[in-house]
Structures are given as structure tokens and as C-alpha cells.
N, C-alpha and C positions, 0 to 999 in steps of 0.2 A: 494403520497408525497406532504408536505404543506410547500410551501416556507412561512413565515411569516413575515410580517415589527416588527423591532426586539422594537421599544417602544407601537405601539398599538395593536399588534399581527393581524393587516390586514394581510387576503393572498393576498400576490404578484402571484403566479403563482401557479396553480396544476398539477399535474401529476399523471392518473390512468394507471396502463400498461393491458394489456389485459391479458385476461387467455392465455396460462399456465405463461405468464412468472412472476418472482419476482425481486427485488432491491437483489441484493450482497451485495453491501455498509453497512457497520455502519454508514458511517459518510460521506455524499455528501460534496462536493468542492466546493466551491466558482469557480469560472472565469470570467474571460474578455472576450468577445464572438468578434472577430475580422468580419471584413468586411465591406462592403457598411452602416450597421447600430451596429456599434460596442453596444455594452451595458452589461449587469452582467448577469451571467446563473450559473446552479449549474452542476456540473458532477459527474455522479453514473454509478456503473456499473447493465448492466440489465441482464438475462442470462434465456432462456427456451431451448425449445427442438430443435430450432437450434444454439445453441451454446451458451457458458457463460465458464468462466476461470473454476470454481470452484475450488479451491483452499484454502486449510482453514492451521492455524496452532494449533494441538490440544494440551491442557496441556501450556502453554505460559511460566505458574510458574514454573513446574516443570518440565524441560527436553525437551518441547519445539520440538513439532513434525510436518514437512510440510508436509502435506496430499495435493494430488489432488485427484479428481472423476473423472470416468469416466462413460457413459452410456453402460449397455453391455444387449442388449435386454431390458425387460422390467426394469429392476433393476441398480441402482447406485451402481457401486463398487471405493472403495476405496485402493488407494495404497500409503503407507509409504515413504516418498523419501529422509528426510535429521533430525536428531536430533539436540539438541542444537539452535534454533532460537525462536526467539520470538515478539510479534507483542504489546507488552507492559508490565507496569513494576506492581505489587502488590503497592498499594497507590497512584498513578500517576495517572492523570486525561489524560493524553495521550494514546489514545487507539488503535491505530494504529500508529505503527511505520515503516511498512512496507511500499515500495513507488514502483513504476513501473517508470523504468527511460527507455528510448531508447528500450522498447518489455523485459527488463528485472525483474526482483522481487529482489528487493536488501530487504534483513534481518539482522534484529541483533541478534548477539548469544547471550546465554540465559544471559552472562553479560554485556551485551551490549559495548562492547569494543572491537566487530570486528562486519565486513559489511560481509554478506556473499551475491556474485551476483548468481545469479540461471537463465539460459535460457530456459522458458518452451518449444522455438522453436526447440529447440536438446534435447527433452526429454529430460527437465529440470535439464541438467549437470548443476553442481556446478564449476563457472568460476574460480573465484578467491573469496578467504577473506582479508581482507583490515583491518589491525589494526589501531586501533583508538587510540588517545593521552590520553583520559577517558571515561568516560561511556555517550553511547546516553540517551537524554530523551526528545529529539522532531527531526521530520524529514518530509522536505519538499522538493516536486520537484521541480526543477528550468528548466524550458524546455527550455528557451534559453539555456543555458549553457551546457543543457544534463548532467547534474548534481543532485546530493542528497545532501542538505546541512543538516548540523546534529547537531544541538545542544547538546554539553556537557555540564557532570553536574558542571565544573568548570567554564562554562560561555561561553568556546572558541565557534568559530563555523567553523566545517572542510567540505568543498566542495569534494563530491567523484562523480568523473564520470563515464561513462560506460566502459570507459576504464582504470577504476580501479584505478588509482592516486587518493592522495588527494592533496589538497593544506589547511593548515592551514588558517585562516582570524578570525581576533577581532573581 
């Protein structure tokens, strides 16, 4: 992975992982890196043969399926867990909508106008869904707050936390 300075395309920093592991991430995170020498770092997720989420959503357009893996001997299997979610929209340059808030996976259903929370820690029971006032089309974690703020297509922006309330905000 090439971090880049975003007008001369110097690399800032690189990052090879070693075999076996690979990057999960589409799309690494910006951050604030706290402590004795605060400064900017990117966050991905990594994932080999000691552990990694894996967790994908297949079909996003149509009907929107959350798949996990799991290793079972030498072979990846896969299991089916929830229809209806989706991790972005056909035209939207938003490509992940999905966010990990407090060890959870919050989703948007296929019309983006509910949150669905998922705990992969209980065998990834579906907690609650959370209707929304319009349609998502951006979604960011807010870790102070323990919160998912959500951009709707009307402009609003709704705060959903892990404890499943929203609060509307301009």
C-alpha cells in the first residue's frame, strides 16, 4: 500500500504485509494517530491465517446478500446470513457504506432507508433496524460519540448509535 502526497504524488509512507496475509479494505481511512507523537496514519483492515473478519456483501444491486467465511481445513467456506443490505448504491461514487461502530457492522438495506446493526460476536444476530427519515448516501464513524452519522439524500444528517437511537442534526 502507497500513501501519496495528494499534489506531487511523493510517497509518504509504504506498507508491504508479508505472505500469506492480504489488505480487506477497498478503501483505507484517514486518522489522527493519538499519543506522545500524535500525527495522520491510514487504517485498513489486514486478515491471513490467524484471523481477519471476512465478511463480504454479494449482489449490493440486487437483493444484497451478507456473506461471512470461514476456514474449515484446507478450504474457505462460506455462509449466507442476512438478504436485503447493501454496501453502496449503482451511480454513487460511495462505495462503502457499511461502518463498524462499538465490535458492530451496521448496514443499509437495499433502499437505503433502514440501518440494519449485526453482532458478528453472537454469531452475527441481527440487533435491531433503525429507520431512517430518507435514503443513505454517505456514512461515517464518529468514535467519540459511538456513533454512525449518515448522510441523506435530502441533505439531513442522522446520528445512529450502537445503541440503536437516532438523533436527527442539520
Amino acid at each position: 500500500m502507497l500513501w501519496l502526497e495528494r499534489h506531487g504524488l511523493d510517497a509518504l509512507r509504504e506498507l508491504n504485509l508479508p505472505a500469506p496475509h492480504v489488505f480487506e479494505d477497498i478503501a483505507p481511512r484517514p486518522v489522527v494517530l493519538p499519543g506522545a507523537q500524535p500525527g495522520r496514519g491510514l487504517l485498513t483492515v489486514r486478515s491471513g491465517p490467524d484471523g481477519g473478519q471476512l465478511a463480504a456483501v454479494h449482489t449490493p444491486h440486487i437483493g444484497g446478500v451478507l456473506h461471512v467465511y470461514r476456514p474449515e481445513g484446507e478450504r474457505l467456506t462460506r455462509q449466507r446470513l442476512y438478504a436485503d443490505v447493501s454496501t453502496h448504491r449503482i451511480g454513487m461514487r460511495e462505495v462503502d457504506l457499511a461502518a463498524w461502530v462499538q465490535g458492530l457492522l451496521i448496514l443499509p438495506s437495499q433502499d437505503g432507508r433502514r440501518l440494519r446493526l449485526m453482532n458478528p460476536a453472537a454469531d452475527w444476530t441481527e440487533l435491531k433496524a433503525v429507520a431512517l427519515p430518507g435514503r443513505a448516501i454517505l456514512t461515517a464513524a464518529v468514535p467519540d460519540a459511538a456513533a454512525l452519522a449518515v448522510l441523506l439524500d435530502g441533505g439531513q444528517v442522522v446520528l445512529v448509535g450502537a445503541s440503536a437511537r437516532t438523533a436527527p442534526r442539520a
